[in-house]
C-alpha positions in Angstrom: -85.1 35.1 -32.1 -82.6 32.5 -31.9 -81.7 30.2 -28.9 -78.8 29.3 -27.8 -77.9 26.1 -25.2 -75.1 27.0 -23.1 -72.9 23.8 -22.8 -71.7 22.6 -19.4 -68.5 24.0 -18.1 -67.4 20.5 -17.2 -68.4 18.9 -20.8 -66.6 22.2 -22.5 -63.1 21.4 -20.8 -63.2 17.8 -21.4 -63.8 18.3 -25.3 -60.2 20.2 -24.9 -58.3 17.0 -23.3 -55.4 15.9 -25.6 -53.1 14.3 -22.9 -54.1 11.7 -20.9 -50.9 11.9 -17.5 -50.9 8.6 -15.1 -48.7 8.5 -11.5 -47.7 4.8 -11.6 -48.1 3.7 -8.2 -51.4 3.7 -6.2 -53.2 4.7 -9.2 -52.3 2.8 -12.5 -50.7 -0.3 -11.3 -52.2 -2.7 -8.7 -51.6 -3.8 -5.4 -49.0 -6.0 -6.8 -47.4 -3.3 -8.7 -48.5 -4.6 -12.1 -51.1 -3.4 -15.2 -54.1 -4.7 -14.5 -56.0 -6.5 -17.9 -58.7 -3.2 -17.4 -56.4 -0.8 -17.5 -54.5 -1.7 -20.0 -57.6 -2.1 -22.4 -58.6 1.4 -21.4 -55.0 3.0 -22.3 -55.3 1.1 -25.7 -59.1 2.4 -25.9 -57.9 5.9 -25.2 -54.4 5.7 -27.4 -57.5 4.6 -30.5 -59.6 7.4 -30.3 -56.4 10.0 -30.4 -55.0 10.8 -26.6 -51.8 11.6 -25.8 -51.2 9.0 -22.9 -48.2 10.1 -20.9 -46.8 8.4 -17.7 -45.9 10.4 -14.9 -44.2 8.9 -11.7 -42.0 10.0 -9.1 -40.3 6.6 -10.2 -36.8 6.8 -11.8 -36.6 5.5 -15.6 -34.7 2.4 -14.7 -37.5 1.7 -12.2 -41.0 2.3 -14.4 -42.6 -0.8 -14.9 -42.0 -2.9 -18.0 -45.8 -3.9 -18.8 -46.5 -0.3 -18.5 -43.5 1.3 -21.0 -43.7 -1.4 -22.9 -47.8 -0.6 -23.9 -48.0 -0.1 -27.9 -48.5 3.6 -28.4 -46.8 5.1 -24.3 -44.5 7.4 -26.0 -43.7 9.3 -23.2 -42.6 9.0 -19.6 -42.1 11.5 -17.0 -39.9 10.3 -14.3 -38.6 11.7 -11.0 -40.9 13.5 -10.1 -40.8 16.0 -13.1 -36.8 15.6 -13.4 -36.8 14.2 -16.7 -39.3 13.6 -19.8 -38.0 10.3 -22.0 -38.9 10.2 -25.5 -39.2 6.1 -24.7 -39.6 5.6 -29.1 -35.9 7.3 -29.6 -34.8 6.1 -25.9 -33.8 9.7 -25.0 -34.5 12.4 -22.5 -36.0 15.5 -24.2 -36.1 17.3 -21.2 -34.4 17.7 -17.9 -35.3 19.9 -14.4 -32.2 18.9 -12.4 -31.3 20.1 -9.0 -28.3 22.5 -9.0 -24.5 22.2 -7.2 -25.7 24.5 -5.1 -29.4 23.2 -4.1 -27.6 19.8 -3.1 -25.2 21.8 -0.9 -28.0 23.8 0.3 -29.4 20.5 2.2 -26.5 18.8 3.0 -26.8 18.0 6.7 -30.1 16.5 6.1 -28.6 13.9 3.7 -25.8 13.4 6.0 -28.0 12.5 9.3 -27.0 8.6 10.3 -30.6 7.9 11.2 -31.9 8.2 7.7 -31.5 6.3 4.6 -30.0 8.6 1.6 -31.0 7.6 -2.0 -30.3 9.9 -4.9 -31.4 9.6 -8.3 -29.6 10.3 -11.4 -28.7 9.0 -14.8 -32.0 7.0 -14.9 -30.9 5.3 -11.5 -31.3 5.0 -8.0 -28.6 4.4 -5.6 -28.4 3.6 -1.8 -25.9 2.6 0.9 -25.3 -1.0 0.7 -25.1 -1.4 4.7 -28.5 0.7 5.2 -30.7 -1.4 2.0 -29.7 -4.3 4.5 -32.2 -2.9 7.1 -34.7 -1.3 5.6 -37.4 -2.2 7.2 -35.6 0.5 10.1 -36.7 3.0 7.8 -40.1 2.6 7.1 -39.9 0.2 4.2 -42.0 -2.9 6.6 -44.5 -3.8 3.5 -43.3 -7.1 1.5 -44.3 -5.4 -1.5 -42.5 -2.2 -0.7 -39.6 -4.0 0.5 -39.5 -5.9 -2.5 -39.5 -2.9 -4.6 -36.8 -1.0 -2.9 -34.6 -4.0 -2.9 -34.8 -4.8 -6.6 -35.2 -0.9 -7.6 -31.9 0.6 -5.7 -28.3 -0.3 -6.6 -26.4 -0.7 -3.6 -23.0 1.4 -3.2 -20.2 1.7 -0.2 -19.9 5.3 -0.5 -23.0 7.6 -1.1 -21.9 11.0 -0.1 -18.8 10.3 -2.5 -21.2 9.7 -5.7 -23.3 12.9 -4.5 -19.9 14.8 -4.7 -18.9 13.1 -7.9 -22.1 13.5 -9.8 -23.6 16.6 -7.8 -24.5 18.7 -11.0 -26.4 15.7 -12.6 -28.8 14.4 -9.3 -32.7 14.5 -10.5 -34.0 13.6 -7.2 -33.0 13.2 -3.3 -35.2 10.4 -1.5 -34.8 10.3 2.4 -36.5 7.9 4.5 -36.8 7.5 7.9 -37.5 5.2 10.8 -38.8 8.0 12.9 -41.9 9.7 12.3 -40.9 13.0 14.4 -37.5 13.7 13.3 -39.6 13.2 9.0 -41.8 15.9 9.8 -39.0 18.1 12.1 -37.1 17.5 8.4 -40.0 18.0 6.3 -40.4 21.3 7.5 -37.2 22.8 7.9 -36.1 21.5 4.2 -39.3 23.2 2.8 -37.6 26.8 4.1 -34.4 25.9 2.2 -34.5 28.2 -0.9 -34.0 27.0 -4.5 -35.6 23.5 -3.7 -39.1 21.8 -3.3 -39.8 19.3 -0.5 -42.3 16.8 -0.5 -43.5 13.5 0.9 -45.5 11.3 -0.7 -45.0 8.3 1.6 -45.5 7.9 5.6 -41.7 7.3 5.5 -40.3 9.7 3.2 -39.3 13.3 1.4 -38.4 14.0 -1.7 -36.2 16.6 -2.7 -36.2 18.5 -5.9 -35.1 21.9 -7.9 -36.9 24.7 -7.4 -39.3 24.5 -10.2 -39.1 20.4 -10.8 -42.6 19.2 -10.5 -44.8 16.6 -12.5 -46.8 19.5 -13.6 -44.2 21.5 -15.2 -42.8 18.8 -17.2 -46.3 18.0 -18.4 -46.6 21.3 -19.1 -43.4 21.5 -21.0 -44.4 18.2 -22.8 -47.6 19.9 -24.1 -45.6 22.4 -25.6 -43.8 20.3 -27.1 -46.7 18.5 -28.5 -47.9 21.9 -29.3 -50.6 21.6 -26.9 -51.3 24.0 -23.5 -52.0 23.4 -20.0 -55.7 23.1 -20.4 -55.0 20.5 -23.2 -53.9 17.8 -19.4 -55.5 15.8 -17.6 -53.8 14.1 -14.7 -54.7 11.3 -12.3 -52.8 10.5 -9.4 -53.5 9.4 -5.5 -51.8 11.6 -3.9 
């Protein structure tokens, strides 16, 4: 009679892990926002015995951090929150989840509320209004470190309803933030009724604004592919 050992469910799916996805901020990079000498030993001991490891950020391209992308062996970035997958070996996207004409129209007079802070994200950029980046600390942004980030992330511009108009097919992400906690969640949940987009917040001070179907998992899921790999062939690590 033979016997057979039943192997644990966990152990079973881990044997299956191919891609290895990281958010950026809160869970691979420090408190100073930089690659800690740990981490970067463990991506290089994972990238040695085989894994796929992928970045995946709400982060714009033009914003990932440079110790990170610049890692021997990081192929792969996915940016925006699921916007866009950059091939960073070729320094090309191979895959874009952009909001449509009509999603941006769709939400409109939340963008356009003069208590907020409008950035939009396209091309591999970030831009804000120049008079509003001077304050930002009226929007939530009261951390040096986060200050310091938005301020050396965002290109400042005169006009940002005019660039939503003139790029408002191309736009991979809408960032809102806000100085006032009630009108971010009286926002949050009226935007999240809009059809045809997908609103989030994964800061005390903001939302995010994407297409219907942009997400971090579907472009990972559409990288697997890709790699000819499937869903159950991620794993993901992320704070929030």
């Amino acid at each position: 009679m033979k016997t057979y050992v039943k192997m644990p469910l966990a152990q079973s799916r881990l044997e299956k892990i191919k891609i290895l996805a990281f958010d950026l901020d809160g869970t691979l990079l420090d408190d100073r926002g930089k690659l800690s000498d740990g981490n970067r030993a463990a991506l290089m001991r994972a990238m040695e015995k085989g894994y796929h490891v992928v970045i995946a950020t709400g982060r714009v391209f033009a914003a990932l951090a440079k110790d990170v992308i610049s890692s021997p062996g990081i192929r792969y970035a996915v940016t925006s929150n699921g916007a866009r997958i950059t091939d960073l070996e070729k320094g090309e996207a191979i895959y874009e989840n952009l909001l449509t004409e009509e999603n941006v129209r769709s939400v409109l007079p939340w963008m356009q509320d003069e208590d907020v802070m409008l950035e939009i994200f396209f091309d591999n950029k970030v831009v804000a209004p120049k008079d509003k980046l001077a304050h930002v600390e009226d929007f939530g942004v009261v951390s040096e470190k986060s200050r310091n980030y938005t301020l050396s992330t965002r290109e400042p511009v005169e006009d940002i309803m005019k660039l939503v108009e003139d790029n408002i097919d191309r736009l991979e992400n809408i960032n809102i933030l806000f100085g006032d906690q009630e009108k971010r969640l009286r926002f949050l949940k009226e935007v999240q009724q809009v059809e045809g987009v997908t609103a989030v917040s994964s800061l005390p001070h903001n939302i995010e604004i994407g297409g219907a179907t942009t997400s971090k998992a579907r472009a990972l899921d559409e990288l697997a592919g890709i790699l000819g790999y499937a869903s159950e062939n991620i794993m993901s690590f992320g704070d929030s």
